[in-house]
LUMZA-260033 format. One record per residue (C-alpha): residue in one letter; x, y, z; residue number from 1. Coordinates in steps of 0.02 Angstrom, whole numbers, padded with zeros to 5 digits. Each point is the difference from the previous one (the first is absolute). Layout:
N
+--------+--------+--------+--------+-----+
! residu !      u !      v !      w ! num !
+--------+--------+--------+--------+-----+
!      A !      X !      Y !      Z ! NUM !
...
+--------+--------+--------+--------+-----+
REM end
This chain:
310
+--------+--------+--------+--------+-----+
! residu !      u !      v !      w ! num !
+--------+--------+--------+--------+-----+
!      X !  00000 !  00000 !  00000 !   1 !
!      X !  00058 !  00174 ! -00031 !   2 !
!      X ! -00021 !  00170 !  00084 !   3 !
!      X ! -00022 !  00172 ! -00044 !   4 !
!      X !  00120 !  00074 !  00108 !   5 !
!      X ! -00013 !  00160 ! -00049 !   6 !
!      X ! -00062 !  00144 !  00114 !   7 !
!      X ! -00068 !  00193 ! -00027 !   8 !
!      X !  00037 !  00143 !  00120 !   9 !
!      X ! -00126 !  00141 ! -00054 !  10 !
!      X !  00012 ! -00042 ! -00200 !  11 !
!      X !  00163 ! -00036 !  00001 !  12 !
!      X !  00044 ! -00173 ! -00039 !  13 !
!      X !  00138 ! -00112 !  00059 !  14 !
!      X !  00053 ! -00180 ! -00061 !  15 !
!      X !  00014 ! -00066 !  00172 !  16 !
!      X ! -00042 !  00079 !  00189 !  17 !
!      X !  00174 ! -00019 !  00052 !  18 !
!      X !  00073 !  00167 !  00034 !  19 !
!      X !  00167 !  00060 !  00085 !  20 !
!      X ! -00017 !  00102 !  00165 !  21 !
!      X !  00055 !  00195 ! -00018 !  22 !
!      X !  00150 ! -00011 !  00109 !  23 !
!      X !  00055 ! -00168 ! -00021 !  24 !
!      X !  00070 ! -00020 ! -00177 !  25 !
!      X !  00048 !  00193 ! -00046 !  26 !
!      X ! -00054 !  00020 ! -00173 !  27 !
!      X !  00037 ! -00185 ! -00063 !  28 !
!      X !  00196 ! -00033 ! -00039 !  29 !
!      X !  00052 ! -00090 !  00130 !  30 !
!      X ! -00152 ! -00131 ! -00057 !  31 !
!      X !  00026 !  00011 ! -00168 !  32 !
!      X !  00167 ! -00117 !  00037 !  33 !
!      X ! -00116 ! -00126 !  00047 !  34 !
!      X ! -00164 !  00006 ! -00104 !  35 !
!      X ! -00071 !  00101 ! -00130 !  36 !
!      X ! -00089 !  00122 !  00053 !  37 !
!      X ! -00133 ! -00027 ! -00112 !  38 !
!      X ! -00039 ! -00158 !  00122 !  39 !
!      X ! -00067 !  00114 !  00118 !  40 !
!      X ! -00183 !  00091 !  00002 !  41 !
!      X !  00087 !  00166 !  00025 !  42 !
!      X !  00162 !  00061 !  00060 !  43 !
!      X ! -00067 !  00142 !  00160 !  44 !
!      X !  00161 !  00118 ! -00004 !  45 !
!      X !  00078 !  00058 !  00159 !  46 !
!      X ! -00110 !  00163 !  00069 !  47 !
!      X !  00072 !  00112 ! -00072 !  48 !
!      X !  00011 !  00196 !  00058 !  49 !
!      X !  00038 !  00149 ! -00087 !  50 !
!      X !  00175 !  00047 !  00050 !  51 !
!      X !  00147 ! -00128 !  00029 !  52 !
!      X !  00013 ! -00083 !  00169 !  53 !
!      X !  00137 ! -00093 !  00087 !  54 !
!      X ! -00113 ! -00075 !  00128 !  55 !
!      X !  00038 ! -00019 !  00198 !  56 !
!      X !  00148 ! -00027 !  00092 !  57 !
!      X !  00048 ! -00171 !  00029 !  58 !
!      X ! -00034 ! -00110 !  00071 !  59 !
!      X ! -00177 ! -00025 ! -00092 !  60 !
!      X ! -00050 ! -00174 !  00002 !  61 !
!      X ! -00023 ! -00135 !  00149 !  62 !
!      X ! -00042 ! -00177 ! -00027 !  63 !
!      X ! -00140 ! -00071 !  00098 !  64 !
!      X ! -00054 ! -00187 !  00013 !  65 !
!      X ! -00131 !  00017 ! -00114 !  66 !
!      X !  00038 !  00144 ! -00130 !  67 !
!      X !  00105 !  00165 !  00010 !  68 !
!      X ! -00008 !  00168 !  00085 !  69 !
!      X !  00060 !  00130 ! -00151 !  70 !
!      X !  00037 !  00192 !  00013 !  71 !
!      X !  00065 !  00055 ! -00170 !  72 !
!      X ! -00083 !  00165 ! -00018 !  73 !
!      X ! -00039 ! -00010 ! -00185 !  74 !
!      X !  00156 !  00015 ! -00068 !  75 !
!      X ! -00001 !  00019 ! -00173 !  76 !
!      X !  00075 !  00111 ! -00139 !  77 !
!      X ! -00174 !  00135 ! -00001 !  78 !
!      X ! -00117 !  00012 ! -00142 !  79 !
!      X !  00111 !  00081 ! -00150 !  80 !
!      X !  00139 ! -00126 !  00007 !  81 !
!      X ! -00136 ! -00131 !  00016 !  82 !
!      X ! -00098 !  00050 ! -00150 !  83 !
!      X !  00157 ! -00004 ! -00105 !  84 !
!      X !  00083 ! -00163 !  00058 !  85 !
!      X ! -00135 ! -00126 !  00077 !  86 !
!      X ! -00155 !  00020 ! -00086 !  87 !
!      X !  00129 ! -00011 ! -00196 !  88 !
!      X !  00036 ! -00168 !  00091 !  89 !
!      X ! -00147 ! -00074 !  00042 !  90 !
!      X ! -00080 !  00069 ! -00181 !  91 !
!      X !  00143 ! -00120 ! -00072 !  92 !
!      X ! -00032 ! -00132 !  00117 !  93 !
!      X ! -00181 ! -00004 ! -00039 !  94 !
!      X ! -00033 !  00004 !  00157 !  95 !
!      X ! -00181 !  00051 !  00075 !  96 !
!      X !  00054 !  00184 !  00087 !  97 !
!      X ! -00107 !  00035 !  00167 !  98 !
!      X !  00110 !  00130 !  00060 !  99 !
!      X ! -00033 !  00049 !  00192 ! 100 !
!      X !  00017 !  00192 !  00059 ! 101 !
!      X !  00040 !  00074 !  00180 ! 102 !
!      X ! -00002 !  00168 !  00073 ! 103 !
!      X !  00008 !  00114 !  00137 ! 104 !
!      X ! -00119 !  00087 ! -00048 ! 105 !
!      X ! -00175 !  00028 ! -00101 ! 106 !
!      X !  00102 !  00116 ! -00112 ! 107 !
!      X !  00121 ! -00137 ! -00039 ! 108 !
!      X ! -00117 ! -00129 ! -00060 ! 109 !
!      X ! -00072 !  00117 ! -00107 ! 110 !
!      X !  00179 !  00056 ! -00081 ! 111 !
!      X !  00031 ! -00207 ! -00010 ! 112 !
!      X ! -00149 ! -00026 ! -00083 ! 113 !
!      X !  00018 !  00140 ! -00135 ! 114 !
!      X !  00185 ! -00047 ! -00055 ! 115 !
!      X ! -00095 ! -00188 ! -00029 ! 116 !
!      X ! -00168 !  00060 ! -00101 ! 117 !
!      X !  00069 ! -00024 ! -00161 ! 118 !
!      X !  00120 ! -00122 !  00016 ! 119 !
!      X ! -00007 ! -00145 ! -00107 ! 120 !
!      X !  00009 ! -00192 !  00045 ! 121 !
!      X ! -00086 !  00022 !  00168 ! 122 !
!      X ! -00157 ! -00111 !  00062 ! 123 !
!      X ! -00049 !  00058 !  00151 ! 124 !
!      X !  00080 !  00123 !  00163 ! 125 !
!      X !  00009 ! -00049 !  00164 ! 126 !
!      X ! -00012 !  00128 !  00111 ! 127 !
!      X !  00093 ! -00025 !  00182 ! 128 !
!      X ! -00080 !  00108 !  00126 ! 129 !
!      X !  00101 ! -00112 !  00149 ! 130 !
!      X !  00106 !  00148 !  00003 ! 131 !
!      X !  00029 !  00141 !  00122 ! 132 !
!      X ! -00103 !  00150 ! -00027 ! 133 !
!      X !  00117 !  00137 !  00043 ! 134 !
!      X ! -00125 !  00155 ! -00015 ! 135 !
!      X ! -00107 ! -00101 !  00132 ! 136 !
!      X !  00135 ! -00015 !  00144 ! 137 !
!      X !  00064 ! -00174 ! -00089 ! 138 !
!      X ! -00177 ! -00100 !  00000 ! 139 !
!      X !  00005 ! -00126 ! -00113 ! 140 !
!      X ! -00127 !  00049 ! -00158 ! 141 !
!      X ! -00088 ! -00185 ! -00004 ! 142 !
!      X ! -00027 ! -00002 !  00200 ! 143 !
!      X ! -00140 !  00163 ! -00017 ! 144 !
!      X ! -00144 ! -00008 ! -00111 ! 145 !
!      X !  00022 !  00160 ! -00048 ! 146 !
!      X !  00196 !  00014 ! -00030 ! 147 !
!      X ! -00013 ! -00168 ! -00102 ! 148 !
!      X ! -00152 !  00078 ! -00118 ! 149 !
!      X !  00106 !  00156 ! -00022 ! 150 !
!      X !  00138 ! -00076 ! -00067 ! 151 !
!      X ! -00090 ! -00128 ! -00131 ! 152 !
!      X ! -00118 !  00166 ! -00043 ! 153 !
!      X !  00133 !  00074 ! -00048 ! 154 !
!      X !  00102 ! -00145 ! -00102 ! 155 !
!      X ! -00207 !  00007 ! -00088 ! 156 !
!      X ! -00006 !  00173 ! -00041 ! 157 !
!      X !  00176 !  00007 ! -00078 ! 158 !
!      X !  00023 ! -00190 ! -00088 ! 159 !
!      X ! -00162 !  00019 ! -00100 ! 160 !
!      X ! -00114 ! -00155 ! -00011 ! 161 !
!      X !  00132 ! -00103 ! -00120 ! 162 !
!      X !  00092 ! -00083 !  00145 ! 163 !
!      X ! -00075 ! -00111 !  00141 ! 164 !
!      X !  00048 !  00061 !  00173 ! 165 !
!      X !  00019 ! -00136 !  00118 ! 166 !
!      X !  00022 !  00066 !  00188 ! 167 !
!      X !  00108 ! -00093 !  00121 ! 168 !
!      X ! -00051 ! -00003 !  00165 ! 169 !
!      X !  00071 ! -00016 !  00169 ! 170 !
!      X ! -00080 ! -00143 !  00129 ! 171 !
!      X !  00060 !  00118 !  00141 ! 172 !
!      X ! -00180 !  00058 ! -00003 ! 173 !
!      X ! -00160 ! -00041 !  00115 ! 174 !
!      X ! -00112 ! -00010 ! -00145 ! 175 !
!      X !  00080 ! -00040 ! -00201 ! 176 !
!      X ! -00158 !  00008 ! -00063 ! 177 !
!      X ! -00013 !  00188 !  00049 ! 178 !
!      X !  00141 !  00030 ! -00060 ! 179 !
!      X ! -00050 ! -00100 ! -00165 ! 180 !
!      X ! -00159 !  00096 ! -00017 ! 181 !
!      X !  00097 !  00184 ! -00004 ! 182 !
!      X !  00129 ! -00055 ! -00124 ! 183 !
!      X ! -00153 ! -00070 ! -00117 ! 184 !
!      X ! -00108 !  00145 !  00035 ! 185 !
!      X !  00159 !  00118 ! -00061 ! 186 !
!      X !  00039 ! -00093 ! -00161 ! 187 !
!      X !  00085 ! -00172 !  00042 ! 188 !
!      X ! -00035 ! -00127 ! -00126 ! 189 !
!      X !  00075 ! -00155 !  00104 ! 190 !
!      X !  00102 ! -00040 !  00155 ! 191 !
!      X !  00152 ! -00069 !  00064 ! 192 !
!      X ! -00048 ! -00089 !  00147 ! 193 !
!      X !  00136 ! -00018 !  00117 ! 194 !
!      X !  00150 !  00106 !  00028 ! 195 !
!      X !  00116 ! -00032 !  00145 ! 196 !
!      X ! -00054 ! -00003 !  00181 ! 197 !
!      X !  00123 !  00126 !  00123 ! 198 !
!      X !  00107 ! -00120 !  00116 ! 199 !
!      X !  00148 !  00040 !  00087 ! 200 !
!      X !  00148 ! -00122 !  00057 ! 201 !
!      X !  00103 !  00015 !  00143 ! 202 !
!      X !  00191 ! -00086 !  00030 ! 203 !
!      X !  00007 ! -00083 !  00146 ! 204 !
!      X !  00183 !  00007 !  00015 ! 205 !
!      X !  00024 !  00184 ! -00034 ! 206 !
!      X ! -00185 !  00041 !  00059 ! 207 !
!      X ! -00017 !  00124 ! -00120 ! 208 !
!      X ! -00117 ! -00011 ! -00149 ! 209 !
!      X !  00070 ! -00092 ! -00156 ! 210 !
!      X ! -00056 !  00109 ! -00120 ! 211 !
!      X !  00077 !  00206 ! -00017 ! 212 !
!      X ! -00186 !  00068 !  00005 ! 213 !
!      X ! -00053 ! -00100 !  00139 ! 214 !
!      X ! -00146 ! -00078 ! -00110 ! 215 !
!      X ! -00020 ! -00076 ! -00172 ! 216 !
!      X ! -00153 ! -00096 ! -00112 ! 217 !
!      X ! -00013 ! -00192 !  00043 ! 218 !
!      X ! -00022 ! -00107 ! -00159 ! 219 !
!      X ! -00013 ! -00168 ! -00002 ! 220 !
!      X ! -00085 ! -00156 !  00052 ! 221 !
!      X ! -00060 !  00062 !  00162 ! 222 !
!      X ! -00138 !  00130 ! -00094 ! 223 !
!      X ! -00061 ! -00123 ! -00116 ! 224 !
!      X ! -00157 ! -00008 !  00107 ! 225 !
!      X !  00002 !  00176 !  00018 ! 226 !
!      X ! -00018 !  00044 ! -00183 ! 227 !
!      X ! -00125 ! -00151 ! -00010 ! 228 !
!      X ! -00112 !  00107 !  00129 ! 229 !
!      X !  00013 !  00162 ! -00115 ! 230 !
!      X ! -00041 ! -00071 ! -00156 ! 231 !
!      X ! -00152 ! -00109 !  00058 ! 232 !
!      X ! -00082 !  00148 !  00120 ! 233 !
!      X !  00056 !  00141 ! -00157 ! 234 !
!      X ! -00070 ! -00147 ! -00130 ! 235 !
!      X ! -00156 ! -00019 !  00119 ! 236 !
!      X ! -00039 !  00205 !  00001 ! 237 !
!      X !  00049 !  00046 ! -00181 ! 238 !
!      X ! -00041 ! -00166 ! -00092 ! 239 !
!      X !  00030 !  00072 ! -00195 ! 240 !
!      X !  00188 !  00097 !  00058 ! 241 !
!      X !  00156 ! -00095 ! -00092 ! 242 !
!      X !  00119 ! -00053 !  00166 ! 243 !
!      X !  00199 ! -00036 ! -00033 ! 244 !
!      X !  00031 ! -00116 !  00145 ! 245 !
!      X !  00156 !  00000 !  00085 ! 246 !
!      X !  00063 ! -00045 !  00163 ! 247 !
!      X !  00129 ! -00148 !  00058 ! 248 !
!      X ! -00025 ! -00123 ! -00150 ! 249 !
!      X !  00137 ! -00123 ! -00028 ! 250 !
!      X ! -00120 ! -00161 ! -00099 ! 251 !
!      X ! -00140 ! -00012 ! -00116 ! 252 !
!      X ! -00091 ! -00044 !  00148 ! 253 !
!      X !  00024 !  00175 !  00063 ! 254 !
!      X ! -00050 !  00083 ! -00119 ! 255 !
!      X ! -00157 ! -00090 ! -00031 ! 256 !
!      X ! -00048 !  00033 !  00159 ! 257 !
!      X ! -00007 !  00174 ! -00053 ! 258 !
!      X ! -00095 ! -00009 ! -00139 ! 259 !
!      X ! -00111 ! -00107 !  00090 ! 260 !
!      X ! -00023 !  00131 !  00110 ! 261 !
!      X ! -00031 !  00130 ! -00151 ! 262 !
!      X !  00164 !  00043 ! -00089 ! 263 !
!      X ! -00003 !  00015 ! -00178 ! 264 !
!      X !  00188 ! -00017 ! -00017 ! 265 !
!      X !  00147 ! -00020 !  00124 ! 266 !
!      X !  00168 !  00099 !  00022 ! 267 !
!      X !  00153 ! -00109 !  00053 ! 268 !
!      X !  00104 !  00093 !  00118 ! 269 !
!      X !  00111 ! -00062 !  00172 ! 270 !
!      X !  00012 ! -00170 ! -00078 ! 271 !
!      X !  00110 !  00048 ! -00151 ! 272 !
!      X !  00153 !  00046 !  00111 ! 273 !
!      X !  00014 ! -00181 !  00043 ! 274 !
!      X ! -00039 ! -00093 ! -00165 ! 275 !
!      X ! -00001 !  00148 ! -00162 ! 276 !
!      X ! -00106 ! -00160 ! -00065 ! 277 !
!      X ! -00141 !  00019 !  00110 ! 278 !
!      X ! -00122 !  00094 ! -00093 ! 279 !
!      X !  00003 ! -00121 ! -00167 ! 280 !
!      X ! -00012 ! -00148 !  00132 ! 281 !
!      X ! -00132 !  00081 !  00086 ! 282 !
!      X ! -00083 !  00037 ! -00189 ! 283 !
!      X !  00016 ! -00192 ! -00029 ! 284 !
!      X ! -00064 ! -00042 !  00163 ! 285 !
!      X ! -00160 !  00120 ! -00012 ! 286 !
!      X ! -00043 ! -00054 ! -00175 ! 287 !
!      X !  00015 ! -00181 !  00070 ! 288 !
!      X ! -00094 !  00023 !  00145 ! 289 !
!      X ! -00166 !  00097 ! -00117 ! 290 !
!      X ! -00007 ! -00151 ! -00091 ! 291 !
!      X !  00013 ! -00121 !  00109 ! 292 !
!      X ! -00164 !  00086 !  00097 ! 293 !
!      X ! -00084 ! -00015 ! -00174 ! 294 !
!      X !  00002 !  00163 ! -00074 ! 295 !
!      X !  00016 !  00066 ! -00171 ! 296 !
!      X !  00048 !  00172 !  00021 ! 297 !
!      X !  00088 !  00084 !  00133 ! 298 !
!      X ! -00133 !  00141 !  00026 ! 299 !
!      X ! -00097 ! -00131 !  00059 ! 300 !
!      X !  00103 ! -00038 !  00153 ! 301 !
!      X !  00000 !  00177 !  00059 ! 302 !
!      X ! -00105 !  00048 !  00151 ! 303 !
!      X ! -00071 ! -00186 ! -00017 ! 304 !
!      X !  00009 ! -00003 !  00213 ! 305 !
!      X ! -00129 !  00115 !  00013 ! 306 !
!      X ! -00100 ! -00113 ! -00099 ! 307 !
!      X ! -00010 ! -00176 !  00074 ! 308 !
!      X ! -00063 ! -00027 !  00204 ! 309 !
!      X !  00129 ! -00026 !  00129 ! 310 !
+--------+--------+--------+--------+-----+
REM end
């Protein structure tokens, strides 16, 4: 039996619902050793800001026994040198672009999203509103319903309605789905459901913390069941909204978990430091795993939890 494996994020289509995680896999190279990286559903680019940044002081990761603690501060080369080197790349490649955005400020995502209107070769933007607001005494845009709608309002008013904008969103919130709601209400075509979660690590031999900043996002296996939470209660309120799962998937098994739950496609993140395989095994695995529950097409197997009894 075969499988339409194929997915859709707001009209635009994707072979597969494998994705890399923005953060994980910078804009591709270091894959592209391993696998094409036409294999993948979409290549999500590091968030990207718009002036160069060397990130934090070291040290700025910490292992934990089930996933990582990171504190990079989205270093990256800013949005010029980025539109002339990475996206060039990824056009040869051809590669599916999602190319993620940060900023400090409302401002910023609107400058981002301008210098990407009219730039060819990419499918969708993700829009990373994890970040620091620093007009709003360092809140983070994604944990306020209002700072998160501000920021995707204004990615709307200045992208035009050619590109899907797919907010990620922080679990560091009481409610998602309120947060959901304001970044839909403000122009959000989809989500990415689940950024890190803020942990912290301390030495127990030095007693100090591990990490220079004191805190970092935890990835990994540990907030697998986390991100299942999100998607099913954002799936459950906003049944029609496209979902890019993410959160601690290292098998197929993972990841259909997440679809289960109501992900239309799956970004690969923490496991790819260990195995730079993990996201074509994990594609394998998946495609297995639909078929083997008997279904034709992967849409099929999204949000299927919500409808079969416990």
């Amino acid at each position: 039996m075969s499988i339409n494996f194929s997915t859709s994020i707001s009209g635009a289509f994707f072979a597969n619902p494998i994705f890399t995680a923005s953060g994980c896999a910078g804009s591709g190279k270091e894959l592209s050793h391993f696998f094409p990286l036409t294999s993948l559903g979409a290549v999500v680019t590091k968030s990207i800001m718009i002036k160069p940044r060397s990130g934090r002081a070291t040290p700025r990761m910490a292992e934990t026994p089930s996933g990582m603690l990171n504190s990079i501060g989205l270093q990256g080369p800013g949005i010029d040198l980025f539109l002339e080197n990475d996206i060039p790349w990824l056009r040869e490649q051809g590669a599916r672009i999602i190319v993620s955005i940060a900023g400090e400020s409302v401002e910023d995502y609107a400058v981002l999203a301008r210098k990407l209107r009219n730039v060819a070769g990419i499918s969708a933007l993700e829009v990373n509103i994890s970040c620091p607001n620093v007009e709003n005494r360092g809140q983070v845009f994604a944990c306020n319903p209002d700072t998160a709608s501000a920021a995707i309002a204004a990615v709307r008013r200045n992208i035009g309605g050619e590109l899907p904008i797919i907010a990620k969103l922080s679990p560091d919130v009481t409610d998602i789905t309120t947060i959901a709601e304001s970044v839909i209400s403000a122009g959000a075509d989809g989500l990415a459901l689940i950024n890190t979660l803020l942990g912290m690590v301390i030495d127990t031999t030095s007693m100090a913390p591990k990490l220079s900043q004191k805190t970092g996002g935890l990835s990994g296996p540990a907030i697998r069941p986390i991100a299942v939470r999100a998607i099913y209660q954002v799936r459950a309120a906003f049944p029609k909204i496209p979902i890019v799962g993410m959160g601690g998937v290292t098998n197929g098994r993972d990841a259909f978990e997440l679809v289960l739950a109501g992900a239309n496609a799956v970004s690969i993140g923490t496991a790819t430091f260990g195995n730079p395989m993990a996201a074509m095994t994990i594609k394998n695995e998946l495609e297995e795993l639909c078929e083997a529950r008997g279904f034709t097409s992967f849409s099929d197997a999204v949000s299927y939890a919500h409808r079969v009894e416990a």
